[in-house]
TILONU-789657 format. One record per residue (C-alpha): residue number from 1; residue in one letter; y, z, x. Coordinates in pm, 1 decimal. Each point is the difference from the previous one (the first is absolute). Last residue first. Layout:
BEGIN
NUM/A/Y/Z/X $
...
// end
This chain:
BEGIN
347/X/4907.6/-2282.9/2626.9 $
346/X/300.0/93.7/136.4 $
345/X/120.3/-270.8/197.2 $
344/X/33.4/52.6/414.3 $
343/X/366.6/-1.8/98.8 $
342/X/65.8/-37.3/416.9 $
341/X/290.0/-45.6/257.3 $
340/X/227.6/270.9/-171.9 $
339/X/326.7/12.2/175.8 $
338/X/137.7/350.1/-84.8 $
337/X/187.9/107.7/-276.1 $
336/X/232.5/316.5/20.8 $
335/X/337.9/-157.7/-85.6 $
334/X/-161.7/-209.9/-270.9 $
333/X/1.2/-324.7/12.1 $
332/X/367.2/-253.2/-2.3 $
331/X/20.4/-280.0/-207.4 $
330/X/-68.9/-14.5/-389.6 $
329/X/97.0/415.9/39.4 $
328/X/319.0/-89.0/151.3 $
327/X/107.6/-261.7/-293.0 $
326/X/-111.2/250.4/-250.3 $
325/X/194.8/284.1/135.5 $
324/X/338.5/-188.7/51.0 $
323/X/215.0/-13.0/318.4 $
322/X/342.0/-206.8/-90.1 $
321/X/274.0/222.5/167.5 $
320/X/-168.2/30.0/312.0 $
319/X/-46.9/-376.6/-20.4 $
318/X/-284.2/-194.2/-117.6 $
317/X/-99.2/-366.8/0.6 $
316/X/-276.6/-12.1/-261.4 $
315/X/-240.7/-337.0/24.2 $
314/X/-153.6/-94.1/-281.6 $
313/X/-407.2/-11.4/68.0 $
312/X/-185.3/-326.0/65.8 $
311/X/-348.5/-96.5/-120.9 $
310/X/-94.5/-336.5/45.0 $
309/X/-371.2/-18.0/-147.7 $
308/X/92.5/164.2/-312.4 $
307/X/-401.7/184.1/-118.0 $
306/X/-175.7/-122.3/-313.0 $
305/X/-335.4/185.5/44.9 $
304/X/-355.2/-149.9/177.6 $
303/X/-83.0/338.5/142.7 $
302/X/47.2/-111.5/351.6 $
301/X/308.5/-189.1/-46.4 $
300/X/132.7/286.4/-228.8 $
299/X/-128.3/272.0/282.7 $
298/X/203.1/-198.7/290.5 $
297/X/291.1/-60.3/-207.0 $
296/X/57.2/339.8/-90.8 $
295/X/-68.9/128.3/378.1 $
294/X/286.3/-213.6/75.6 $
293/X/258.2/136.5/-228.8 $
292/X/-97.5/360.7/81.7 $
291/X/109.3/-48.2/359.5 $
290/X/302.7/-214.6/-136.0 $
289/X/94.3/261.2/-236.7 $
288/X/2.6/252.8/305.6 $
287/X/215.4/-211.1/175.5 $
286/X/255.5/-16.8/-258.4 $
285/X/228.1/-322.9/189.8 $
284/X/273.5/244.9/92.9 $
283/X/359.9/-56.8/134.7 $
282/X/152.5/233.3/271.3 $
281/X/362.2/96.5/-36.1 $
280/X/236.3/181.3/184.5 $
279/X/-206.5/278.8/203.5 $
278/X/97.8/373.0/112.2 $
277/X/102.1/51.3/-351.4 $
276/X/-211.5/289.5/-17.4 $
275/X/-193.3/-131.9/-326.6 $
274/X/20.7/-361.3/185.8 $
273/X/-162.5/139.0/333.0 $
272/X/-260.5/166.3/-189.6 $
271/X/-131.4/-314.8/-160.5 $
270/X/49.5/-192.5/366.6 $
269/X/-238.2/284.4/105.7 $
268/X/-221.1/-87.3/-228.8 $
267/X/12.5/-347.8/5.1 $
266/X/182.0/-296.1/-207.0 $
265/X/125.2/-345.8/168.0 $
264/X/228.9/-176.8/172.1 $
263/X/203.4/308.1/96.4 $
262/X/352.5/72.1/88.9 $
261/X/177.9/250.1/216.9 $
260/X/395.9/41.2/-15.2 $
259/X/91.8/86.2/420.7 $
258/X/289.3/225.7/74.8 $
257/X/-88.2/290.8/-273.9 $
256/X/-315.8/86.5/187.1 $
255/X/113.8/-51.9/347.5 $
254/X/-26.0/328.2/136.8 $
253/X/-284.6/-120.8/295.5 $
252/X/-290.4/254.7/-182.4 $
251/X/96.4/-104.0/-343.0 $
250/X/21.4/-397.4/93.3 $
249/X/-353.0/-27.1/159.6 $
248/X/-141.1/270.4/-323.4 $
247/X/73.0/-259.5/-261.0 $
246/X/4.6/-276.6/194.7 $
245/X/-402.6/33.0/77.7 $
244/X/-30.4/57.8/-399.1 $
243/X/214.5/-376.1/11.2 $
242/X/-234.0/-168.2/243.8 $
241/X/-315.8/104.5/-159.7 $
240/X/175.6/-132.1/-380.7 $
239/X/46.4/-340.2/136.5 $
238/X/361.3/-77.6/154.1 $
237/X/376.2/-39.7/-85.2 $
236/X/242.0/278.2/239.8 $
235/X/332.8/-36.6/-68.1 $
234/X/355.7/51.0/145.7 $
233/X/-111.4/-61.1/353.1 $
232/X/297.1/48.6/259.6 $
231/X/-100.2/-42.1/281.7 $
230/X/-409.6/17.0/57.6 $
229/X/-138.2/310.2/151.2 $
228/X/-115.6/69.2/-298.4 $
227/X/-174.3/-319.3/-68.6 $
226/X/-206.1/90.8/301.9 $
225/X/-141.3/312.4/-103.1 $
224/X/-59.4/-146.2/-349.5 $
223/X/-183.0/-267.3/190.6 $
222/X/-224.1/268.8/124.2 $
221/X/-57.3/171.0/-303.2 $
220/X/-213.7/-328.0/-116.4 $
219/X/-223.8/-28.1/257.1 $
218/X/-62.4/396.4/-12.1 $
217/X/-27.7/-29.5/-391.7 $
216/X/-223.3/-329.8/-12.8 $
215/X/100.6/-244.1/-226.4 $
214/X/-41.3/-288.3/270.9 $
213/X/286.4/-74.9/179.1 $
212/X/302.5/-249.4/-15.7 $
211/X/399.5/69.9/92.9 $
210/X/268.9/-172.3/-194.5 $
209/X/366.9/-6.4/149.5 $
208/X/352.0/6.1/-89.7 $
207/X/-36.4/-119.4/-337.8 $
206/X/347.3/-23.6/-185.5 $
205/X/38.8/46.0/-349.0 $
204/X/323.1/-67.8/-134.4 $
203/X/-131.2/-227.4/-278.6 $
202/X/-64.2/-331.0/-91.9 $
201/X/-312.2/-48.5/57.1 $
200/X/-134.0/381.0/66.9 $
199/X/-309.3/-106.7/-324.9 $
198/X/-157.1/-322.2/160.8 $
197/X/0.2/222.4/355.0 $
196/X/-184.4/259.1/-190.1 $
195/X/-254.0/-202.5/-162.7 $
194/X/-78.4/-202.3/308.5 $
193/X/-54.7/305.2/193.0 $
192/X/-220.0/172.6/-318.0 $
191/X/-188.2/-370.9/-4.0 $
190/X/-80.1/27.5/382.7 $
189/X/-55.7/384.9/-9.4 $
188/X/-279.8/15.3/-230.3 $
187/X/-313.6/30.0/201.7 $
186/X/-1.0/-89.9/322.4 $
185/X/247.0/-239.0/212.2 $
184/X/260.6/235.6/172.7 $
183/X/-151.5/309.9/-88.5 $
182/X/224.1/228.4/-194.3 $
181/X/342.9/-25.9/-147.8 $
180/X/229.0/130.9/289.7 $
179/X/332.5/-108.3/-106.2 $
178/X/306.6/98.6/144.2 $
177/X/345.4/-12.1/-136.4 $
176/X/347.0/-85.0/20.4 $
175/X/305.4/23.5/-293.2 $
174/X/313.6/-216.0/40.4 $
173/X/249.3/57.0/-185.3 $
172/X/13.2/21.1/-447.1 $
171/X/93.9/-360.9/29.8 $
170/X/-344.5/-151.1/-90.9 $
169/X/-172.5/248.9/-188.3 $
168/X/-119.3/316.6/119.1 $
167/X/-109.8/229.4/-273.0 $
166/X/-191.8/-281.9/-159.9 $
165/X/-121.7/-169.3/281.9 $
164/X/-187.3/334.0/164.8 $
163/X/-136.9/49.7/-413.2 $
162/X/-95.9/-408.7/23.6 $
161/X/-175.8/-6.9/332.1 $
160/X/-244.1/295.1/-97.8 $
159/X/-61.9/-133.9/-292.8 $
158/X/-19.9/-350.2/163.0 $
157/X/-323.2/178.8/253.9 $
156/X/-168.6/102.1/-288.6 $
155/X/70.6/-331.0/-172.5 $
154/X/-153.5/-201.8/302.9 $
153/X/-299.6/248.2/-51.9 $
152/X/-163.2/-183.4/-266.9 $
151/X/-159.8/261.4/-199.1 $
150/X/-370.8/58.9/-3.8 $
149/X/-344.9/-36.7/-123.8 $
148/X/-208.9/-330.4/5.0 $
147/X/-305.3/-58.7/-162.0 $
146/X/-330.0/-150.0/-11.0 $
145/X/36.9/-213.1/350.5 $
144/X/-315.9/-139.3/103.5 $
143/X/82.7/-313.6/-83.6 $
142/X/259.7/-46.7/220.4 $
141/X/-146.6/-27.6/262.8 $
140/X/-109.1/-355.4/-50.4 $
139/X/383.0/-68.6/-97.1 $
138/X/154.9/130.0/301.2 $
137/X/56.6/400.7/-8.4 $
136/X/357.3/185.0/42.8 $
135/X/-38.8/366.5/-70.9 $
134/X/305.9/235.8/-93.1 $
133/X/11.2/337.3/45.2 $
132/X/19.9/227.3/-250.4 $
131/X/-395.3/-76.9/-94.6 $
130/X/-206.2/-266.1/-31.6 $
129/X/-314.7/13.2/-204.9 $
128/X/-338.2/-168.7/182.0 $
127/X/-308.8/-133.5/-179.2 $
126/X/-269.8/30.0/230.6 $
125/X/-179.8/-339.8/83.5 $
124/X/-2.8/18.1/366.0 $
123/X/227.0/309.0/111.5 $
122/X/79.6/-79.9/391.2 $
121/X/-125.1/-401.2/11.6 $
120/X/190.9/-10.1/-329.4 $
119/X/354.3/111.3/86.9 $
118/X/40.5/-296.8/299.7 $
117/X/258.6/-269.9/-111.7 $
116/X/288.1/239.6/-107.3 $
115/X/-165.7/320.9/140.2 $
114/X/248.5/156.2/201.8 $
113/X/318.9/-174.6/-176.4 $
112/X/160.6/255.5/-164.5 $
111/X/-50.9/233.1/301.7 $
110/X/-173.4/382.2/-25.0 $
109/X/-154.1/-79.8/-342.1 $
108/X/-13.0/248.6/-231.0 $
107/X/-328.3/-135.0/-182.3 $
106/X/-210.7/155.3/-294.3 $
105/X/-333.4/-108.6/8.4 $
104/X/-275.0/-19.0/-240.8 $
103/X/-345.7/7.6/-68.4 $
102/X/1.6/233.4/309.3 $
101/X/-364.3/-32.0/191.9 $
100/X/49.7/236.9/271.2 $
99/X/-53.9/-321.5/241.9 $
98/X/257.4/-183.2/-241.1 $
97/X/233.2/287.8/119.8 $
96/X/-41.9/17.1/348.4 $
95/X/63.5/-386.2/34.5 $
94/X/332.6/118.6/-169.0 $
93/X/57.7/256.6/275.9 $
92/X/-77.1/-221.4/293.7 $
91/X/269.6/-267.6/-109.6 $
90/X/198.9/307.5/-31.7 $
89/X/-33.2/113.1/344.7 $
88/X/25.1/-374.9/109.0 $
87/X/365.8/37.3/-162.3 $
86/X/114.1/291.7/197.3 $
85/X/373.1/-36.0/15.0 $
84/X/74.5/171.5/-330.9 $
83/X/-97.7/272.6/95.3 $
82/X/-347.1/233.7/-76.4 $
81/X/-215.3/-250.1/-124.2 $
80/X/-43.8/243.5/-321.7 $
79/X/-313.7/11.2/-185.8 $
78/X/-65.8/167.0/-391.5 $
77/X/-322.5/15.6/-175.8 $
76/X/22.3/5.2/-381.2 $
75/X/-344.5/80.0/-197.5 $
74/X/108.4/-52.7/-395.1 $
73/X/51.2/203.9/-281.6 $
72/X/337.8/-115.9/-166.2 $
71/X/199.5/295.4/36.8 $
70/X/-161.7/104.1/332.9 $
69/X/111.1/-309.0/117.9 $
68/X/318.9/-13.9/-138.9 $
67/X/74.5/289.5/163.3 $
66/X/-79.6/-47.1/365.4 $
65/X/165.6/-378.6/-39.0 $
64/X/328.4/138.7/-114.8 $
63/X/-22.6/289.3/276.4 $
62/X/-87.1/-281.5/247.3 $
61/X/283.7/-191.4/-77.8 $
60/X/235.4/356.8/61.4 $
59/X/-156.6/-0.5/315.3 $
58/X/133.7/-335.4/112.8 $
57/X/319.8/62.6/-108.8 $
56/X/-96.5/375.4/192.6 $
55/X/51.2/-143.5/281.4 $
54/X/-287.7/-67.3/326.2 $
53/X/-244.9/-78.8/-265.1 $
52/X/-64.0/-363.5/165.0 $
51/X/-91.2/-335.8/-79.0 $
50/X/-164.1/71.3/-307.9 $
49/X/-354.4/-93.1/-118.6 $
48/X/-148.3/108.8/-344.9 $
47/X/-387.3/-64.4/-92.9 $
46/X/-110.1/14.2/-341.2 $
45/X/-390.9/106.1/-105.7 $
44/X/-2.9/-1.9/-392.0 $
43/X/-218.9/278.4/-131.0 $
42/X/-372.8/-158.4/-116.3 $
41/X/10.0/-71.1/-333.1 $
40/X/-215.4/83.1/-289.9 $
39/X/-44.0/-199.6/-291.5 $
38/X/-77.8/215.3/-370.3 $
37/X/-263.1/-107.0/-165.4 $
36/X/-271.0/107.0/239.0 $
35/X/137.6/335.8/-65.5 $
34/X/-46.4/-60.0/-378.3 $
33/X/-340.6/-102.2/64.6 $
32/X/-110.0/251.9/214.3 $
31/X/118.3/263.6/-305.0 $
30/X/-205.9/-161.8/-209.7 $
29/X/-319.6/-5.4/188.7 $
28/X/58.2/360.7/61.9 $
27/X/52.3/36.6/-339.8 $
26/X/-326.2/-147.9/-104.8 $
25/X/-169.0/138.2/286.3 $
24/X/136.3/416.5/-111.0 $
23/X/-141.0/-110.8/-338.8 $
22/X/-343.9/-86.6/83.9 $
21/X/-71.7/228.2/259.4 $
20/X/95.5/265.7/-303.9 $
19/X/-303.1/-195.9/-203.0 $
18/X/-183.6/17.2/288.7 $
17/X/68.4/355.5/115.3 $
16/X/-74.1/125.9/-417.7 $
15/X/-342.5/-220.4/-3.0 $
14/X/-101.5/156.3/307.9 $
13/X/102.4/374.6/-124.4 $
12/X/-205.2/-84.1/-297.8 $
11/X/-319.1/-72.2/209.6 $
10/X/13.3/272.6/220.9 $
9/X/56.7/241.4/-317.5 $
8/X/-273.2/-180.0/-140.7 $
7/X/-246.1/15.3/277.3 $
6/X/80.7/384.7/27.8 $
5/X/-98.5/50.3/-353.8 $
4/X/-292.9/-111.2/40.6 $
3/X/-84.8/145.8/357.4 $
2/X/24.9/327.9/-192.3 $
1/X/-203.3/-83.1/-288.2 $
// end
């Protein structure tokens, strides 16, 4: 009787696993399907190359790029060829990232005409975005290109031009000035020189000398040393390395209220030399925006999405007077952010 009723209990507690069996592989099955439903994508992989993070322009791209990364969930890995000199550096950097496998590759280049008839033997078939500086390719070349971010810099350097113009117009007496504007031939110093000259026409603006050096801070605070010693110098017109240098030069030599100091574009320390009134005027092309510009049209390509292939921010010249919030926050990072070389997606 005993093994009786043991067979039965055996027996029920079989039929009571399969029929639960049943129900937990019917919505198993279900559930399966509904995931299989639903497409999965592997993060994005986007590669970022800049010619240098010696300023904080630079830094305040890579802030832009940093967050719009980790907005959009994708891998970002970030290179810099360390001066705008080094061009096999770069060369060596984007064959760097096709060997890390980027599906995409967002290009600073050091010189707008680096890889005019030679981009592909560095990348292959990677689609490549441009950013703030601008990239001349031939027609074959060409096709690579997915999108282009950035201002033209001729009318950062006529900004500059025009407020120098407008307070000294022809007749006002004869006003001098040095330009240092960066590296003689790299990045955008040939259409911010032709912009500036365009915009002095007709003025009182003389230019006693222009001095060239890559935006390096010792470089760079060496001409200021020898500007000084210049006679009579009533301005000071150079990239935003050259001006910080100015800042301090003309402080420790007592020359602060001899010399007006103007910038060609936004940094930092240009920032804090406007609230101080230390510096003129400095325009800004919203650096951050651009970073965050050019991961958008990375992602969109990738993902198939409408994306503007030309994006180009408004430029903001800006005076002490003229300093807004939202304009600074579109360019400049955080005071406490650091370059950031690498964003992994969360999965």
């Amino acid at each position: 009787m005993q093994c009786l009723l043991n067979l039965c209990q055996r027996t029920l507690f079989m039929v009571i696993n399969q029929r639960s069996f049943r129900t937990i592989f019917k919505h198993s099955v279900l559930t399966m399907s509904l995931f299989a439903s639903v497409p999965s994508f592997a993060a994005e992989k986007i590669c970022a190359i800049y010619p240098h993070l010696k300023d904080s322009y630079w830094l305040s791209v890579n802030y832009g790029m940093v967050s719009e990364a980790k907005k959009l969930g994708v891998n970002l890995r970030v290179l810099e060829a360390g001066g705008y000199l080094n061009n096999d550096r770069q060369k060596q950097q984007l064959a760097l990232c096709t060997q890390w496998g980027a599906n995409a590759i967002i290009l600073g280049t050091v010189e707008p005409q680096a890889y005019e008839h030679n981009l592909k033997n560095w990348v292959g078939n990677t689609p490549v975005f441009a950013t703030v500086n601008q990239l001349d390719l031939d027609k074959e070349q060409n096709e690579l290109l997915k999108g282009v971010v950035g201002v033209d810099w001729y009318w950062m350097g006529y900004e500059a031009g025009k407020f120098l113009a407008e307070k000294h117009p022809k007749g006002s007496g004869k006003t001098k000035i040095a330009l240092l504007l960066g590296p003689r031939t790299s990045g955008g110093t040939k259409p911010v020189t032709t912009g500036f000259y365009d915009a002095i026409k007709g003025s009182d603006i003389h230019i006693v000398d222009s001095f060239w050096a890559d935006n390096d801070k010792e470089l760079q605070r060496n001409l200021i040393q020898r500007v000084i010693d210049l006679d009579n110098i009533d301005y000071i017109v150079g990239n935003a390395v050259a001006i910080e240098a100015a800042i301090s030069e003309l402080r420790s030599v007592g020359k602060t209220k001899e010399i007006g100091l103007v910038s060609i574009y936004l940094s930092h320390g240009v920032y804090r030399g406007l609230l101080r009134h230390k510096v003129l005027f400095a325009p800004t092309d919203k650096m951050v925006q651009q970073g965050r510009l050019s991961v958008r049209q990375a992602v969109h390509y990738l993902r198939q999405l409408p994306y503007e292939k030309h994006a180009s921010p408004g430029i903001k010249p800006l005076t002490p007077s003229t300093l807004h919030d939202g304009t600074i926050q579109e360019s400049l990072s955080p005071s406490k952010y650091r370059p950031t070389f690498s964003v992994k997606a969360v999965d």
